[in-house]
C-alpha positions as CSV (number, residue, x, y, z in Angstrom):
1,X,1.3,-7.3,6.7
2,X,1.8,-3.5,5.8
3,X,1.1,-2.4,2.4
4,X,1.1,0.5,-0.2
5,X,-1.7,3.1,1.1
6,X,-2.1,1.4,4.4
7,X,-2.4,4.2,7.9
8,X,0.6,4.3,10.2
9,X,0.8,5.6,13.5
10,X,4.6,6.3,14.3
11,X,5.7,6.0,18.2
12,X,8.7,8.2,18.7
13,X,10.5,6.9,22.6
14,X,7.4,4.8,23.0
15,X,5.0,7.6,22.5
16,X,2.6,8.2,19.5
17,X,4.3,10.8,17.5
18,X,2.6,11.3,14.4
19,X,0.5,9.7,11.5
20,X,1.7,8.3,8.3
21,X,0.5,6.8,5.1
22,X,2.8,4.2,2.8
23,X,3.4,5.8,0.0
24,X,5.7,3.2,-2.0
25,X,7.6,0.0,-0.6
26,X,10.2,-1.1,-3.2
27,X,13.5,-3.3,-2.8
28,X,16.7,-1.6,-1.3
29,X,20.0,-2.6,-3.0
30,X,20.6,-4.4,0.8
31,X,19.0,-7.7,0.3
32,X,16.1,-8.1,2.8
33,X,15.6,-4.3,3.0
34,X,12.8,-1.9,1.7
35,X,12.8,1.8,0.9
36,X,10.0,2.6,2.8
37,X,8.1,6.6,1.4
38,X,6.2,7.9,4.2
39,X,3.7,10.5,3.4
40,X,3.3,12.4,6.9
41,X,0.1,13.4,7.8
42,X,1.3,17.1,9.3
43,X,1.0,20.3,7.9
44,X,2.9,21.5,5.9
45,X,2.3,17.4,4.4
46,X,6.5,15.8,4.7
47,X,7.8,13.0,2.6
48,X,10.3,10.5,4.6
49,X,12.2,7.6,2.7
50,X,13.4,4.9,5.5
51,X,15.6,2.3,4.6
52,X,13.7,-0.8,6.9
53,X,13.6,-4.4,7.1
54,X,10.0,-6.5,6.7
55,X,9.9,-7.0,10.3
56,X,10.5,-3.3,11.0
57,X,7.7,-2.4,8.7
58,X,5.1,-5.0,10.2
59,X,5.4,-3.4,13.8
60,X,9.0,-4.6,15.2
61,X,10.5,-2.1,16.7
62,X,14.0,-0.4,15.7
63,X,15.9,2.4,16.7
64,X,16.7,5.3,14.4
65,X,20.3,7.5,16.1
66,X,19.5,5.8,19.4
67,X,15.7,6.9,19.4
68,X,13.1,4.2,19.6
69,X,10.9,4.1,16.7
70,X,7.7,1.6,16.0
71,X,5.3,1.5,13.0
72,X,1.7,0.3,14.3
73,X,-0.3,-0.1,11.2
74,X,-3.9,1.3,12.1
75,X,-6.8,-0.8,11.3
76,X,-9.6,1.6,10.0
77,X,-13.4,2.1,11.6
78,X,-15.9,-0.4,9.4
79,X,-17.9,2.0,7.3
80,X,-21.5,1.6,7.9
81,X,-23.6,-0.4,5.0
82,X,-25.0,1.8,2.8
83,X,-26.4,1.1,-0.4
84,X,-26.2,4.2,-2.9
85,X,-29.0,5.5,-4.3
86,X,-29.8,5.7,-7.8
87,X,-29.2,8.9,-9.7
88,X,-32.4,10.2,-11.2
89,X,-31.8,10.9,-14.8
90,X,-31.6,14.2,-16.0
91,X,-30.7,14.9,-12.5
92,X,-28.2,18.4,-12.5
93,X,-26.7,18.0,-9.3
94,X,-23.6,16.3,-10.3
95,X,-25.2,12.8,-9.5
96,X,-26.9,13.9,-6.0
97,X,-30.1,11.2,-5.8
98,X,-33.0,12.8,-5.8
99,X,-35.1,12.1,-2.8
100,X,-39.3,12.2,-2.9
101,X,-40.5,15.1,-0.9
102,X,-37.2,17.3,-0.3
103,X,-37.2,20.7,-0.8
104,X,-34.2,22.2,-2.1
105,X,-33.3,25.4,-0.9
106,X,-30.7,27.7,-2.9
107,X,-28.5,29.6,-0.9
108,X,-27.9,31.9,-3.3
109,X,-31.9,32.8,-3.2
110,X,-32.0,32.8,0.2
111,X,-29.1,35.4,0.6
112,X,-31.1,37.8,-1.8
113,X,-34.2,37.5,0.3
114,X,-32.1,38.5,3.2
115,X,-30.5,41.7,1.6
């Protein structure tokens, strides 16, 4: 089942068209309708509102003027494991762990050696 902040890919005529997140899904003043808020993934970023049923919004497809439309929600890549480091106190890197050995190189020095 599709939820708030869940990925969207939107086929347009059978044919991936573009990427979408759910923004907000609230009731429709149509019983067993939703106001769907898209928030396109192009640029410049778009906002669309559809009006669709639960069915619609779980994959069914629907037409929208004649043109087939279908929401496949996108299930995302597993992150890998990764347990976070602890932050050395004192540390003034904004919470960067400090790691034994590593030399820290400034960019900003490194552009004065070079001039």
């Amino acid at each position: 089942m599709a939820s708030t902040g869940d990925l969207v890919l939107v086929h347009i005529e059978n044919k991936p068209g573009f990427y979408a997140r759910l923004e907000r899904i609230t009731p429709d003043v149509k019983p067993g309708w939703w106001q769907v808020k898209l928030l396109v993934l192009t640029f410049p970023l778009q906002v669309y509102t559809w009006i669709l049923d639960e069915t619609q919004i779980n994959g069914a497809p629907f037409t929208m003027g004649g043109t087939p439309i279908m929401l496949e929600l996108l299930k995302l890549p597993a992150l890998p494991d990764e347990k976070p480091e602890a932050v050395q106190p004192g540390s003034d890197k904004g919470g960067a762990p400090a790691k034994k050995g590593a030399k820290i190189v400034s960019l900003t020095e490194r552009k004065k050696e070079k001039e």
